[in-house]
C-alpha positions in Angstrom: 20.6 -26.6 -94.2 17.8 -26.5 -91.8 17.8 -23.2 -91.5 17.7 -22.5 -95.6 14.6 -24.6 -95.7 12.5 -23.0 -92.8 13.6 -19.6 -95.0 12.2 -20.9 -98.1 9.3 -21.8 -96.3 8.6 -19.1 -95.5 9.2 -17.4 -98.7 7.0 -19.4 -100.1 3.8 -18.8 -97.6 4.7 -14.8 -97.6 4.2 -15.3 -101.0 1.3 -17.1 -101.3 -0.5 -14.5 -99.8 1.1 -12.0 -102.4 -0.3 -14.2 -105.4 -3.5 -15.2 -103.2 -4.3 -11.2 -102.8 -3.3 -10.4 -106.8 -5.9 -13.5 -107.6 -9.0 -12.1 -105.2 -8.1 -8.2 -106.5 -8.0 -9.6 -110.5 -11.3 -11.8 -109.9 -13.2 -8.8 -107.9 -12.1 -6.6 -110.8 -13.5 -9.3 -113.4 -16.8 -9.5 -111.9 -17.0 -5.8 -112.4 -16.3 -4.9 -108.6 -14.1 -2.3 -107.9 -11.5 -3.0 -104.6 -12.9 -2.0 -101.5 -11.8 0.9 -99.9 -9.0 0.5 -97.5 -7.0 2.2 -95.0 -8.3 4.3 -92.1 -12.2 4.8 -92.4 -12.8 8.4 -92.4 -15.3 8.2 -89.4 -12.2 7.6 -87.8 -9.9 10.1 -89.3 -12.5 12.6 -88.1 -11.8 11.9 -85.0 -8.4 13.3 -85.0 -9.4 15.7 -82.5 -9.7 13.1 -79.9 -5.7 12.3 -79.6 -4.4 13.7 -76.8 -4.7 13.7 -73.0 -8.1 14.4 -71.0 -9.0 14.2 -67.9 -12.5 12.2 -66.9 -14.8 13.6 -64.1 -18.1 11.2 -63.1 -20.2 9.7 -60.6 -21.6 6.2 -60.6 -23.3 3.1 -59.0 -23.8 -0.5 -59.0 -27.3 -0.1 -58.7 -30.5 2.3 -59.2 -31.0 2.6 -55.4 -27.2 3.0 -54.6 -25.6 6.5 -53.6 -23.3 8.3 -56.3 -19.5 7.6 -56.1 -17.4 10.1 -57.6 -14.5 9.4 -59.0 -11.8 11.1 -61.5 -9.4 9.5 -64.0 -6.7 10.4 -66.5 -7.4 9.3 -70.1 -5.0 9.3 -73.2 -5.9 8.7 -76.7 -4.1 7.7 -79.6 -4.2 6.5 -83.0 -3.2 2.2 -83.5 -3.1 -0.3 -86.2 -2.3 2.9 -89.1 -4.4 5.0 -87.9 -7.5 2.5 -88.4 -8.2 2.7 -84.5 -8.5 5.2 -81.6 -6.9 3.5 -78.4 -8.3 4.5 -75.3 -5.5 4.2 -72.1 -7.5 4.6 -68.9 -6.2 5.1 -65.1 -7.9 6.2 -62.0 -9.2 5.7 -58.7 -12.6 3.8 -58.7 -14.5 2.7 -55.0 -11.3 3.0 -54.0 -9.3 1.1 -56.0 -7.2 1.5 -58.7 -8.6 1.1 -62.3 -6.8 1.0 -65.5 -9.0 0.0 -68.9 -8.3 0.0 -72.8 -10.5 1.0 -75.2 -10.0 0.7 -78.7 -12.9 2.7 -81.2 -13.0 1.8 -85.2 -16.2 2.2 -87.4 -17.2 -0.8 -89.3 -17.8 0.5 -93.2 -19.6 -2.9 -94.3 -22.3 -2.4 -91.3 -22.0 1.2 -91.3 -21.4 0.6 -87.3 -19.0 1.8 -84.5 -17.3 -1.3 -83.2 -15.8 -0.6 -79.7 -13.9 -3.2 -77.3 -13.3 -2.5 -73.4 -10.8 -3.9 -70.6 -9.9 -3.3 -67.5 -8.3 -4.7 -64.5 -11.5 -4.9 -62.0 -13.7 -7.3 -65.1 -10.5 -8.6 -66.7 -12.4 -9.2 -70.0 -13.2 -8.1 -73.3 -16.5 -6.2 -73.3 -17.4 -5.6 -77.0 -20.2 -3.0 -78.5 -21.2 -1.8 -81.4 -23.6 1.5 -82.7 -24.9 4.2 -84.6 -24.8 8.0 -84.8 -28.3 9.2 -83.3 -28.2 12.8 -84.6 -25.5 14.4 -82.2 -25.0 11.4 -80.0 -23.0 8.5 -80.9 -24.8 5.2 -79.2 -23.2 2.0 -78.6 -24.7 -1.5 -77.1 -24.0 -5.0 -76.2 -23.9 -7.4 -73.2 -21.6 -7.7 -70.2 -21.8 -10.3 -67.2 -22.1 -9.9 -63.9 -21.8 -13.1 -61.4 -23.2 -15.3 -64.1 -26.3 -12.6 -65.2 -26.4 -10.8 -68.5 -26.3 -7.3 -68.1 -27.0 -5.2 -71.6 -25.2 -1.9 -71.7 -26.0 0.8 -73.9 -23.3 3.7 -73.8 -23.7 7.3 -75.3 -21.6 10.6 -76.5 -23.1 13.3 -76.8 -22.2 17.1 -76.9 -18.7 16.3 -78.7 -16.6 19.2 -79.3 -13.1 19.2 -79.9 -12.2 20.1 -75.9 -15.0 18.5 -73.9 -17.8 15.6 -74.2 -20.3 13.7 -71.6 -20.7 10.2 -71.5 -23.9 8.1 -70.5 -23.6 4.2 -69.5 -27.1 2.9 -69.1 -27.6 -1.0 -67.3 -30.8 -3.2 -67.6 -30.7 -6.6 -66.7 -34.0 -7.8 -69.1 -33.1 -5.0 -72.1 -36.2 -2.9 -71.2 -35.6 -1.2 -68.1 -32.4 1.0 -67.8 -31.3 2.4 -65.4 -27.9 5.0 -65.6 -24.8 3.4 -63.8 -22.1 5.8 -64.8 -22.0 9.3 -66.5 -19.5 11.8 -66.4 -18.1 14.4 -68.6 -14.0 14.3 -70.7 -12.2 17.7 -70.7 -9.1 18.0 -73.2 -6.2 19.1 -71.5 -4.1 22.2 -72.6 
């Protein structure tokens, strides 16, 4: 008997959100607002060529006075959550250590705005940016921490094709003076 009554409980909250999404679509539609769209933004869908494997090649440093470490990495993208999100799987030898990161990409249609989140094993937490198109660069910001100091990051795409792109990181510590702390360039592999 215990069982039938956690099953009509839940019945009866799956749906509530049934009714409670018929209600919202039925008032929206009285106020003379048409549903908004849904489904896989097409800023994303035209990103189709991205899915696959690639290989990353780049240099950085911690900061402007520092050498140039190379370092080389094996990237696969996919499509998550419907197609609604390009997931970034990252792995490769950084200072040498191992790194492995997850990205995920979407583009935001109320702000008009890339939202993009990054993780990986040497921060171990969520860094989150958002950005615009700039012509034929895509340019995303926000802020990261580094022993207890903001650090703003600005990251930019530019020369995308379908087979190759280069990629800019950019690190200031007051938002006015940048300095470039990673770039390197994604090749598709065959």
């Amino acid at each position: 008997m215990k069982n039938f009554w956690g099953f009509l409980a839940l019945i009866l909250v799956i749906g509530g959100f049934f009714i409670t999404g018929i209600s919202a679509q039925e008032g929206m539609e009285e106020a003379g607002q048409p549903m908004p769209e849904m489904g896989p933004p097409q800023q994303i869908k035209d990103m189709a060529f991205m899915v696959g494997d690639w290989t990353y090649k780049g240099r950085m440093r911690m900061t402007p006075d520092d050498e140039w470490i190379e370092h080389e990495a094996k990237v696969t993208n996919s499509y998550v959550a419907g197609g609604a999100a390009l997931q970034m799987e990252y792995s490769g030898a950084m200072m040498g250590m191992e790194m492995h990161g997850l990205g995920l990409t979407t583009y935001d249609r109320e702000t008009g705005e890339w939202q993009d989140m990054w993780v990986d094993n040497f921060g171990a937490r969520i860094s989150l940016y958002t950005g615009k198109d700039e012509g034929n660069k895509r340019v995303s910001s926000g802020k990261d921490f580094m022993g207890g100091q903001v650090i703003y990051t600005r990251v930019t795409s530019y020369d995308i094709t379908p087979t190759e792109f280069k990629w800019q990181m950019e690190n200031s510590t007051d938002g006015e003076n940048w300095y470039t702390s990673m770039e390197g360039v994604y090749t598709k592999n065959k």
